[in-house]
RODO-2510 file (C-alpha; in nm, 4 decimals, decimal comma):
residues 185
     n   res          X          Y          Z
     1     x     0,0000     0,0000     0,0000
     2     x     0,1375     0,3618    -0,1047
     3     x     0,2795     0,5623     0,1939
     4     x     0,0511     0,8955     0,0992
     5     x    -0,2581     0,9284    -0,0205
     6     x    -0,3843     0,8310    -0,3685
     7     x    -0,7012     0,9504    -0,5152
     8     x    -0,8770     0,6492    -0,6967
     9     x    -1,0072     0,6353    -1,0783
    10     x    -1,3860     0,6135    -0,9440
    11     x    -1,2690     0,8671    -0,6474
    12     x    -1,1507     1,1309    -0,9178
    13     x    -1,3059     1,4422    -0,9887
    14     x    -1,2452     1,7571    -1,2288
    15     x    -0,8931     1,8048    -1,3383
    16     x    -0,7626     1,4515    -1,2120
    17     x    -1,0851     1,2572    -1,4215
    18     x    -1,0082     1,4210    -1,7399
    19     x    -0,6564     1,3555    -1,6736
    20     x    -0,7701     0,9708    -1,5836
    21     x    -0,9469     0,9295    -1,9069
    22     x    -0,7073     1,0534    -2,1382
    23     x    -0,4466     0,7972    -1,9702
    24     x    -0,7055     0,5669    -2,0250
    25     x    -0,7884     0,6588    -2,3901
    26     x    -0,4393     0,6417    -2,5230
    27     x    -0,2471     0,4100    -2,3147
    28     x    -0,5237     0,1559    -2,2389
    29     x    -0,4651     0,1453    -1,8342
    30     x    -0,3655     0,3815    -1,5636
    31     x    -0,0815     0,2725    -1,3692
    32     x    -0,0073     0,2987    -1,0057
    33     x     0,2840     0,5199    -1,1074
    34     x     0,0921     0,8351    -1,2395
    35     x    -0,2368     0,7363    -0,9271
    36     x     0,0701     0,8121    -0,6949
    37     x     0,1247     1,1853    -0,8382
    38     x    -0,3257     1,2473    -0,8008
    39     x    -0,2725     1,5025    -0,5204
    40     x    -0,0769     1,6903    -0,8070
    41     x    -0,2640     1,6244    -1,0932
    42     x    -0,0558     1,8585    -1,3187
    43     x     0,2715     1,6273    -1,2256
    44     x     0,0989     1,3445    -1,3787
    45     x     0,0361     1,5596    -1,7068
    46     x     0,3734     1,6254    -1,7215
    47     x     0,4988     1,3313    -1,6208
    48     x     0,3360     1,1625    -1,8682
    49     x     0,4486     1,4050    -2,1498
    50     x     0,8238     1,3500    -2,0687
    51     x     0,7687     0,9880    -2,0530
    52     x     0,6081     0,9906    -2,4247
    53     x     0,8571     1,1852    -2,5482
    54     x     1,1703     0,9815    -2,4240
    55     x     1,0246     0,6257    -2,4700
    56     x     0,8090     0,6950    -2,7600
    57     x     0,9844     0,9401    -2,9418
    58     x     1,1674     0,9840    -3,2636
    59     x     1,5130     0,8107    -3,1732
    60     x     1,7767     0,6084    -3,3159
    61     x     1,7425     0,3470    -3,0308
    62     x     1,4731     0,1365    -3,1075
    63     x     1,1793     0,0978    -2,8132
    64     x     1,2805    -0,2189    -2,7532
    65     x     1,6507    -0,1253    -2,6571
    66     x     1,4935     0,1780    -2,4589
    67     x     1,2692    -0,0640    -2,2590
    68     x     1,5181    -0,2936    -2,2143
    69     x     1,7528     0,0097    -2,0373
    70     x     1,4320     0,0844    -1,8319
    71     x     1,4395    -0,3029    -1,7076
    72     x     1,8129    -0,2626    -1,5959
    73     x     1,7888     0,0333    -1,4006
    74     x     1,5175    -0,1088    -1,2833
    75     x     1,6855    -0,4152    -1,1601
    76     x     2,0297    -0,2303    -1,0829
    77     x     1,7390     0,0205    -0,8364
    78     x     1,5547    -0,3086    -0,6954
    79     x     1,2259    -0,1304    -0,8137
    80     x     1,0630    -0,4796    -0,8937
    81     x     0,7458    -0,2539    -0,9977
    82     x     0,9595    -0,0864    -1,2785
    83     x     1,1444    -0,4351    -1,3921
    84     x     0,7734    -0,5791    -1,4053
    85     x     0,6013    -0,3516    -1,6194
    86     x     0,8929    -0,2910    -1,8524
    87     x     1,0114    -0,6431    -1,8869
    88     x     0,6308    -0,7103    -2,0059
    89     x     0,6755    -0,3800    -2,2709
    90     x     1,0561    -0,5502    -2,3852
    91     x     0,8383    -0,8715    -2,4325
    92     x     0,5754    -0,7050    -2,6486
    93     x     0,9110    -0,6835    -2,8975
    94     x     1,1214    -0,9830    -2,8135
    95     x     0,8766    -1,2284    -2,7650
    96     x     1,0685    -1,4701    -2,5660
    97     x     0,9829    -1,5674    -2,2159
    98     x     1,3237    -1,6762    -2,1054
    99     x     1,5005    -1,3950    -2,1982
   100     x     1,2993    -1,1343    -2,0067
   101     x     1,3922    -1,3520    -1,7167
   102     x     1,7288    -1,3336    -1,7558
   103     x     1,6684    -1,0089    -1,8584
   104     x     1,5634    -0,9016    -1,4802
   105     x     1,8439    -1,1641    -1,3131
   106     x     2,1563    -1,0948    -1,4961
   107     x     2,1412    -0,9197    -1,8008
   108     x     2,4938    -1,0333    -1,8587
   109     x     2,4266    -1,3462    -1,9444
   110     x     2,2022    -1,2421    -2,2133
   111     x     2,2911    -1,3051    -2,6060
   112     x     2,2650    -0,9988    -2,6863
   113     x     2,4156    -0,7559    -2,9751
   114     x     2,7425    -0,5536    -2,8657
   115     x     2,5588    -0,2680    -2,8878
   116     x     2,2761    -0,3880    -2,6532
   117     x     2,5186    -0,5237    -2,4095
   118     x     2,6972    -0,1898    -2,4066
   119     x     2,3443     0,0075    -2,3500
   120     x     2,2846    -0,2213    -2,0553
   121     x     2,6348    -0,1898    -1,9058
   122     x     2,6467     0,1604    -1,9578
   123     x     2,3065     0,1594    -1,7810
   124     x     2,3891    -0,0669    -1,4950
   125     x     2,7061     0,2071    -1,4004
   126     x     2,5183     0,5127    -1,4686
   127     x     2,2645     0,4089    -1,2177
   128     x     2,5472     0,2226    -0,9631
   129     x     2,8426     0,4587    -1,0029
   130     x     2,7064     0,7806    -1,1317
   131     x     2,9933     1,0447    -1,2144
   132     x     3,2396     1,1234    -1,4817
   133     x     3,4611     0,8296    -1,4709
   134     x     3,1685     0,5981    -1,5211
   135     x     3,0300     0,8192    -1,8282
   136     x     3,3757     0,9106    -1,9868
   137     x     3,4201     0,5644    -1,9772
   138     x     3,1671     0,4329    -2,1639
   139     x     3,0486     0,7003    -2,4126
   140     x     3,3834     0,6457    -2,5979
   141     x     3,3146     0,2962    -2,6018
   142     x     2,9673     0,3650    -2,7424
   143     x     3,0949     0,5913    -2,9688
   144     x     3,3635     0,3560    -3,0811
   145     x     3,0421     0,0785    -3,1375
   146     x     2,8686     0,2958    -3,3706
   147     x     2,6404     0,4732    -3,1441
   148     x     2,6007     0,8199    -3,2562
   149     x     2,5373     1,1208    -3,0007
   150     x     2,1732     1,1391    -3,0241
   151     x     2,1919     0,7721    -2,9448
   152     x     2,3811     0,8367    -2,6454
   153     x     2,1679     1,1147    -2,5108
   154     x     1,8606     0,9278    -2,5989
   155     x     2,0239     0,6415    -2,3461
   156     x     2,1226     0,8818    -2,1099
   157     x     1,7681     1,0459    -2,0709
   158     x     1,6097     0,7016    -2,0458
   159     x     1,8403     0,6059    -1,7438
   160     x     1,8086     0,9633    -1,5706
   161     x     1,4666     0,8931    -1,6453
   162     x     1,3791     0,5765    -1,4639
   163     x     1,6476     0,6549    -1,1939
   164     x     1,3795     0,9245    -1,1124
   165     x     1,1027     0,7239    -1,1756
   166     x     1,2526     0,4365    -0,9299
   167     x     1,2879     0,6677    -0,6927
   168     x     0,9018     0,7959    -0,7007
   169     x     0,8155     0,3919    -0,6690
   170     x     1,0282     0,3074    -0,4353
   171     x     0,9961     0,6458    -0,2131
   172     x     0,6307     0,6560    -0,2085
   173     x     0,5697     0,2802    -0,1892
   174     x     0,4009     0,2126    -0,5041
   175     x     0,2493    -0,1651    -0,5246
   176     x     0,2558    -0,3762    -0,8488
   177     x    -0,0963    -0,3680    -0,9749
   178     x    -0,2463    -0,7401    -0,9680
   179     x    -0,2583    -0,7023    -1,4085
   180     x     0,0669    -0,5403    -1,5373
   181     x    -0,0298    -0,5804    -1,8786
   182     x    -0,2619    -0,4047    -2,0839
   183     x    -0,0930    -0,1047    -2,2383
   184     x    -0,0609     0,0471    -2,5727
   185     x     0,2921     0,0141    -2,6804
***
């Protein structure tokens, strides 16, 4: 159960209901994530906007290698509500049971391309070891892979991005709804 309050879909009124609805409407589901923000129901707006725009986006990383990024911060954050719903959103691509569960164990052990391995490691130290040894260290390397810049920052936002989001979760003690699934990817 959440540590604050949280206003309910059938609890919501003005503002907060059209703001419920339109999640609805495009995304198919409101998650616990954005009920946790419904004592600031422009947060949630925005929220959602920045989320959109860095997961959905124009960008040279595909969605799956962005979701797959979200599931290890996730796991390197032990938010297992974050690893949940974005291991189901990697599977939407990938297709393959096994591999979203190593996926959320060790990532490591994955078979996955250079590049993707690279995301994930540079990932796993930008969320453990945050500072300018970690980053020098591995934007050359991505570089050196092929990655361009905008591939790099596009990365970069979508760790930053669920380091904050983790921290919302994890802060405010967001529960895993009983039905991850059921969102418009």
């Amino acid at each position: 159960m959440a540590f604050i309050k949280v206003i309910q879909e059938n609890e919501a009124e003005g503002k907060l209901k059209e703001i419920y609805n339109n999640l609805i409407s495009k995304r198919g589901n409101i998650a616990e994530v954005h009920k946790i923000q419904s004592l600031n129901p422009e947060s949630i707006i925005n929220h959602m906007d920045l989320y959109m725009t860095i997961m959905f986006g124009q960008s040279p990383l595909k969605r799956a290698q962005r979701e797959m990024i979200a599931v290890v911060v996730s796991k390197a954050n032990n938010c297992e509500y974050c690893q949940l719903h974005h291991a189901e959103a990697v599977n939407h691509y990938w297709k393959d049971d096994e591999k979203i569960k190593q996926l959320k164990e060790d990532y490591t052990k994955l078979d996955l391309t250079e590049q993707d391995m690279l995301l994930c490691d540079y990932a796993w130290a930008l969320t453990k070891t945050p500072g300018n040894e970690t980053e020098l260290s591995y934007i050359g390397t991505l570089k050196n892979k092929g990655l361009t810049d905008r591939s790099i920052l596009d990365a970069t936002l979508v760790i930053a991005y669920f380091n904050f989001v983790n921290r919302i979760v994890l802060g405010l003690g967001v529960h895993v709804e009983e039905n991850v699934g059921g969102y418009k990817y």
